[in-house]
C-alpha positions in Angstrom: 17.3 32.7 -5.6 18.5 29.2 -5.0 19.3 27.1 -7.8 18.6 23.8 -6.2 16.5 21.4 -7.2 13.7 19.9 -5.0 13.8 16.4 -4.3 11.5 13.6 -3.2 11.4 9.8 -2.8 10.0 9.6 -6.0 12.6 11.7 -7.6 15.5 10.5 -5.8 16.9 7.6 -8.1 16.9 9.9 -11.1 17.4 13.1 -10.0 20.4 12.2 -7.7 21.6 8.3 -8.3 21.2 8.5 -12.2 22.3 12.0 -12.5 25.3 11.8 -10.2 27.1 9.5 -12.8 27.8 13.0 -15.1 27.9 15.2 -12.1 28.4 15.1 -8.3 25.4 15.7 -6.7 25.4 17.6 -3.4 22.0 16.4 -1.1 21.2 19.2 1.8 18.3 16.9 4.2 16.9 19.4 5.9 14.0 20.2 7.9 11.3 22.9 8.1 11.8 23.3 11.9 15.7 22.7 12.2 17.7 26.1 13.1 21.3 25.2 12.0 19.4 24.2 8.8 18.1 27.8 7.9 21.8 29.0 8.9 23.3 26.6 6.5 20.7 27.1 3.5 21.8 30.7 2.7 25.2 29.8 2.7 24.9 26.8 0.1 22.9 28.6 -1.8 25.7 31.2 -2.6 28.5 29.1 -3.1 27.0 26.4 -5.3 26.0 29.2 -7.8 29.9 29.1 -8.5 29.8 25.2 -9.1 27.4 25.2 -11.4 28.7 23.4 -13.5 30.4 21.0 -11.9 27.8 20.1 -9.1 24.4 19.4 -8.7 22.3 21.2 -5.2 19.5 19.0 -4.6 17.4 19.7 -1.5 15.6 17.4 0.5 12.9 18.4 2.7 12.7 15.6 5.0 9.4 15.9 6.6 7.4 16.4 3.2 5.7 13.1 2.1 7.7 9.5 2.4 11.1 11.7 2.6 12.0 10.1 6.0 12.3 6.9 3.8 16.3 8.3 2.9 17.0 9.6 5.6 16.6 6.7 7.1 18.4 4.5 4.4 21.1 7.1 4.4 21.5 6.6 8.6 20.9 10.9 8.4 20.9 11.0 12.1 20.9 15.3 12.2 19.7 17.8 10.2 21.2 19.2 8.2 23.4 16.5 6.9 24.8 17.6 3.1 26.1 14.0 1.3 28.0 13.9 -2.3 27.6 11.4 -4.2 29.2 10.2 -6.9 28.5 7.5 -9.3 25.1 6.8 -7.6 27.6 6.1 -4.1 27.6 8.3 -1.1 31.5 9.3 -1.3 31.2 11.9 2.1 29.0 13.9 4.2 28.9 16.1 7.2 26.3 17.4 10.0 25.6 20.3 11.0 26.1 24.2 10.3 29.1 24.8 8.9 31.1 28.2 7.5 31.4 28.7 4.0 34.8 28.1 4.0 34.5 24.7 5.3 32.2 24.2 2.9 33.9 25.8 -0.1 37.2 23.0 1.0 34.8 20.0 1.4 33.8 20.7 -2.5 36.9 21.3 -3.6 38.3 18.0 -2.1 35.9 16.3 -4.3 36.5 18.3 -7.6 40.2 17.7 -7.5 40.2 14.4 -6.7 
C-alpha cells in the first residue's frame, strides 16, 4: 500500500508548495507508460514508509489532466524525475531508476542538513 498522496495542477500549490514549509515534500513525475518508473515506484514506496514523519511522497501522474503544466515549469525532461522541495523551492532532484540505497542517501542528505 503506498502512502503517497496523489497530486494534480490543482493540488500542487497546497499540497506540495504550502505544505513543504513544515515538511520536505518528495514529488515522484511519473508516467503510466514509463518502465524505469514502475521499477522506481515499488522502491519509494517502501522506504518513505520509514520517513513518515519527516517527508511528504506526493505522486504526480504526468499524463492525467493539465499535469504536463509542471513538468514543464519544473524543466522534468525524463520520467521519473523525484524533486524535494523545501520551503516551497526545489532544493534537488534526480532522473531515472535508482537503487534504494541511493535513494535512502539522497533523503538522508536532506534530513541532516
Amino acid at each position: 500500500m503506498s502512502h503517497a498522496i496523489s497530486l494534480s495542477l490543482e493540488t500542487f500549490s497546497v499540497q506540495v508548495l504550502d505544505a513543504s514549509h513544515e515538511k520536505i515534500v518528495l514529488v515522484d513525475f511519473w508516467a503510466d507508460w514509463c518502465s524505469p518508473c514502475l521499477v522506481i515506484a515499488p522502491l519509494l514506496d517502501k522506504l518513505l514508509t520509514r520517513y513518515l514523519d519527516e517527508v511528504i511522497y506526493a505522486k504526480l501522474e504526468v499524463d492525467e489532466g493539465e499535469n504536463m503544466k509542471l513538468a514543464g515549469r519544473y524543466k522534468v525532461r525524463g520520467f521519473p524525475t523525484i524533486i524535494l522541495f523545501r520551503h516551497a523551492e526545489e532544493i534537488d532532484r534526480f532522473s531515472g531508476a535508482k537503487p534504494a540505497a541511493f535513494i535512502e542517501q539522497f533523503l538522508q542528505s536532506h534530513l541532516n542538513a
